[in-house]
C-alpha positions as CSV (number, residue, x, y, z in Angstrom):
1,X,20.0,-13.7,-13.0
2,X,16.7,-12.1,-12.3
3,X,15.0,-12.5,-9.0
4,X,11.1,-12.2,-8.8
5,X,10.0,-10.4,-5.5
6,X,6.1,-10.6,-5.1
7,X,5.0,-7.9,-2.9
8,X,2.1,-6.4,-1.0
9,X,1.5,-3.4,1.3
10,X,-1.1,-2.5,3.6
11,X,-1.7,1.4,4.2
12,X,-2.8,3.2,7.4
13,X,-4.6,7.2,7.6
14,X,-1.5,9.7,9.5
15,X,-2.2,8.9,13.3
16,X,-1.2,12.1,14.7
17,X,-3.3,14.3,17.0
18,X,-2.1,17.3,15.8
19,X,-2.6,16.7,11.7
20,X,-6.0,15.8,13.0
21,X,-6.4,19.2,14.4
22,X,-4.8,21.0,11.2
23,X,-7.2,19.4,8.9
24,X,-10.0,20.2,11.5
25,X,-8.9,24.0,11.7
26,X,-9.2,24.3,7.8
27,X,-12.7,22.8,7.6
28,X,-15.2,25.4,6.2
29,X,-18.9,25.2,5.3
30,X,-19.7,25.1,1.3
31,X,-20.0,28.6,-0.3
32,X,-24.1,29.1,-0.6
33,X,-23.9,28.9,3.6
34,X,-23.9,33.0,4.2
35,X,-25.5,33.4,8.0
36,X,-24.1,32.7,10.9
37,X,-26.3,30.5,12.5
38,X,-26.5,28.2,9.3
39,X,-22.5,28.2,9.4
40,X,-22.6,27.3,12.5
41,X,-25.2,24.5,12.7
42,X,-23.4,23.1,9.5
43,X,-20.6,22.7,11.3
44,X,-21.7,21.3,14.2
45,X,-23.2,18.4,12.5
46,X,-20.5,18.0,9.5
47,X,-16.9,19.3,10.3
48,X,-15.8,16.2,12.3
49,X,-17.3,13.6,9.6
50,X,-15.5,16.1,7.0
51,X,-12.3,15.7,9.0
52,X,-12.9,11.8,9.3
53,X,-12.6,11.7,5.3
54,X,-10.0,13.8,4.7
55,X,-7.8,12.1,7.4
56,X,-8.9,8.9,6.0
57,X,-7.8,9.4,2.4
58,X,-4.4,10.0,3.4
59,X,-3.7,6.5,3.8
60,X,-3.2,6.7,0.0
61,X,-0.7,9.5,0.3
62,X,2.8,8.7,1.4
63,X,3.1,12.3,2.6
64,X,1.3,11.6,5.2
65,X,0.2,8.1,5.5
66,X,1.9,4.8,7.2
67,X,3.2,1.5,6.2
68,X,0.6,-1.1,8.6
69,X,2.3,-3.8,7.0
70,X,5.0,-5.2,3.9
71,X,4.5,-8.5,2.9
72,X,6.6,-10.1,0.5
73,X,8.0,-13.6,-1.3
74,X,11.0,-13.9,-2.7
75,X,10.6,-16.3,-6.0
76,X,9.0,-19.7,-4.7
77,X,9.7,-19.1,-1.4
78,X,7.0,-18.4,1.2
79,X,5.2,-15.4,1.7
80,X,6.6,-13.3,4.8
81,X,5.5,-10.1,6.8
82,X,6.8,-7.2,8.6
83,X,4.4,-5.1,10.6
84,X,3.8,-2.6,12.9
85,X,1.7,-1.8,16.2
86,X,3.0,2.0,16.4
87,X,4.0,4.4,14.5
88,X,6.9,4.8,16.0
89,X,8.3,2.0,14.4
90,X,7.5,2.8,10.8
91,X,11.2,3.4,9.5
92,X,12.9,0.2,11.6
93,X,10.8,-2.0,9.9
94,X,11.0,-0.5,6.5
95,X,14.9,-1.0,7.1
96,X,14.7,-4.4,8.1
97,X,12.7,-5.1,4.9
98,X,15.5,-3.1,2.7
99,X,17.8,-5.3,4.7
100,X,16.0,-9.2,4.1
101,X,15.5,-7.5,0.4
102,X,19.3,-7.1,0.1
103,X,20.4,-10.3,1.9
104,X,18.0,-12.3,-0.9
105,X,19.0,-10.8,-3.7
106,X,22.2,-8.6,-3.3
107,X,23.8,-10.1,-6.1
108,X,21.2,-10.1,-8.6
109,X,18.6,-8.2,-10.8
110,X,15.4,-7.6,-9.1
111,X,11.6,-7.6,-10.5
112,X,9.1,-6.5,-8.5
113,X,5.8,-8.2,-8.8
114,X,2.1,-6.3,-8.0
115,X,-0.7,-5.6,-8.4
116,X,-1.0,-2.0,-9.2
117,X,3.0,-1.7,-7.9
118,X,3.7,0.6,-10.2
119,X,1.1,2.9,-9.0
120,X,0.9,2.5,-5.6
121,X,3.1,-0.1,-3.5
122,X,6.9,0.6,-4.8
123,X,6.5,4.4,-4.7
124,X,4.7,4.4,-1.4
125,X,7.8,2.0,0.0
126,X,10.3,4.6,-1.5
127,X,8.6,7.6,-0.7
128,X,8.1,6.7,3.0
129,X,11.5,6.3,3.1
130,X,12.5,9.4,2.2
131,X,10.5,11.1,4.6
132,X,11.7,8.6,7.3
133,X,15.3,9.0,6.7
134,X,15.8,5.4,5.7
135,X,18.6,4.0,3.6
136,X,17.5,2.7,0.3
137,X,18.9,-0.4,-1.9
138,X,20.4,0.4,-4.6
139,X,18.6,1.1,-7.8
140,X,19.1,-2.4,-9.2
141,X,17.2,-3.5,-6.0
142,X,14.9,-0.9,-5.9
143,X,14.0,1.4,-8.9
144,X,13.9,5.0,-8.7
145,X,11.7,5.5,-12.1
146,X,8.9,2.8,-11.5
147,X,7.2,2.5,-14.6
148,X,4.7,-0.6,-15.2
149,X,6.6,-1.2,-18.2
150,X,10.4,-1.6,-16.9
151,X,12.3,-4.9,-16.6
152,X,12.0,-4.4,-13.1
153,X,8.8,-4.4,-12.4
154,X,5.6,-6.6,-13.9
155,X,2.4,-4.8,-12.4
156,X,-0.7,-7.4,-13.0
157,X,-3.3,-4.7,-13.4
158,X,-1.6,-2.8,-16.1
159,X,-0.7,-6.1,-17.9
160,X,-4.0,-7.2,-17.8
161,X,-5.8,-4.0,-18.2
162,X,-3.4,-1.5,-20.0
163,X,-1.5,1.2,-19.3
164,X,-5.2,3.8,-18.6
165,X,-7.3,0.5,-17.4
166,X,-8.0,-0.8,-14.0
167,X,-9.2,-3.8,-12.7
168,X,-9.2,-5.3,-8.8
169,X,-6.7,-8.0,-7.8
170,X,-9.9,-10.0,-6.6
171,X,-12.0,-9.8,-10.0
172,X,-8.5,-10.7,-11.5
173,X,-8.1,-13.4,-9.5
174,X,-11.8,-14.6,-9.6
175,X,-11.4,-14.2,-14.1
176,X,-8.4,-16.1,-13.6
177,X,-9.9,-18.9,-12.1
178,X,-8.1,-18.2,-8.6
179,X,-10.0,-17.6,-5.0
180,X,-10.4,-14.2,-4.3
181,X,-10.6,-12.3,-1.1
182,X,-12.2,-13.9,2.0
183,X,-14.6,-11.9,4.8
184,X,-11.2,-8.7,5.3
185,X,-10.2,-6.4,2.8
186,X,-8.2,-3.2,2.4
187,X,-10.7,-0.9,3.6
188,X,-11.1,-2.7,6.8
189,X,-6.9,-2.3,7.3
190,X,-6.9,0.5,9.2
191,X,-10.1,-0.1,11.9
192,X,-8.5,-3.3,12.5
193,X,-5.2,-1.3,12.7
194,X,-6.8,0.5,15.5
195,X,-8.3,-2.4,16.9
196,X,-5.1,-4.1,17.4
197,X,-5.7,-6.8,15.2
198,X,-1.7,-6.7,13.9
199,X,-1.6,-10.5,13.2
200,X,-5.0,-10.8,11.2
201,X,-4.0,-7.5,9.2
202,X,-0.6,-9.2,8.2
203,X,-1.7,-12.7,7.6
204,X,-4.1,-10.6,4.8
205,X,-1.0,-8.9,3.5
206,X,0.5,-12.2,3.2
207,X,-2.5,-14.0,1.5
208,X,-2.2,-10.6,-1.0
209,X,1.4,-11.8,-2.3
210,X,0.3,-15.7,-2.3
211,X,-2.6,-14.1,-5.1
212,X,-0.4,-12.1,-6.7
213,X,2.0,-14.8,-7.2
214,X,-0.9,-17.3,-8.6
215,X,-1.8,-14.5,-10.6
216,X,1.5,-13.8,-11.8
217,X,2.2,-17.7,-13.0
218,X,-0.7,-17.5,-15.3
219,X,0.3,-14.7,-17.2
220,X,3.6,-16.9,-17.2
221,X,2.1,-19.9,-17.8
222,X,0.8,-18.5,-21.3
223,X,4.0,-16.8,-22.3
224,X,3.2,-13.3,-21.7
């Protein structure tokens, strides 16, 4: 029996001091800046905003980037979450999601169900827990080879858009005939991250799987 898992990750910059101070150590003015004083007053106004980005886009990269929050529903179950407020507590809570994964779904064959999941959410789930020491499922739980095209995963934006096409979850869901995202999106994650706003981060991860699910059914609904 196959079990469809609908899943959803939110993505935080690394929050440590001292990458912060690496990637500020490497920052240098472009090439065409020769004098001194022109290095110097391009610094002064740009290397901290240059930092900002580079820090920032590490929210993509599991490397270096965090889990804020996994939210998930199990085939027509709700939609649950499993955040964090530190860091600290990145790989117990990826564990206790490998562990309700396992407990749902021990005996049977998983499919994981996205949008872009192929791309982004899985590997960034099993990557993190590589470099956070954490226990994986199984490959029949979890696949080690994530392809958009496997029988264990169905990725929305590459069955919609092709294997080279993209397309957002929210214009999907809007074609689809579905309401899309409210007043919060992903970019806003990780200042509300540092705002403390835990809850209002996760109840967005949790809306994410209730879309992808609705999305999900009408690719199902036409035989796809």
């Amino acid at each position: 029996m196959m079990i469809n898992i609908f899943v959803d990750i939110e993505t935080i910059p690394n929050q440590s001091p001292e990458y912060r101070a690496k990637v500020r150590e490497g920052i240098k003015p472009p090439a065409q800046f020769k004098k001194q004083d022109s290095i110097d007053a391009w610094m002064a106004e740009n290397a901290e905003s240059a930092t900002d980005e580079i820090v920032a886009k590490t929210s993509f990269d599991p490397a270096y980037g965090h889990i804020a929050c996994i939210g998930w529903a199990v085939g027509d179950k709700p939609a649950r979450s499993i955040h964090n407020e530190t860091t600290d507590t990145e790989a117990e809570y990826l564990a206790s999601f490998f562990d309700d994964v396992l407990h749902d779904c021990s005996v049977h064959k998983v499919r994981w169900i996205g949008h872009y999941i192929s791309g982004f959410d899985l590997r960034f789930l099993l990557n993190r827990a590589i470099v956070l020491g954490v226990k994986l499922p199984s490959s029949m739980i979890l696949p080690r080879d994530i392809k958009p095209w496997s029988d264990q995963v169905f990725d929305t934006m590459t069955a919609w858009a092709g294997a080279k096409g993209t397309i957002s979850q929210d214009n999907l869901a809007k074609a689809l005939g579905l309401a899309g995202k409210g007043d919060f999106d992903g970019s806003m994650v990780a200042e509300a991250w540092a705002n403390g706003e835990h809850e209002r981060i996760a109840e967005y991860c949790r809306s994410d799987v209730e879309t992808v699910r609705a999305i999900y059914r009408k690719f199902e609904q036409v035989g796809y």
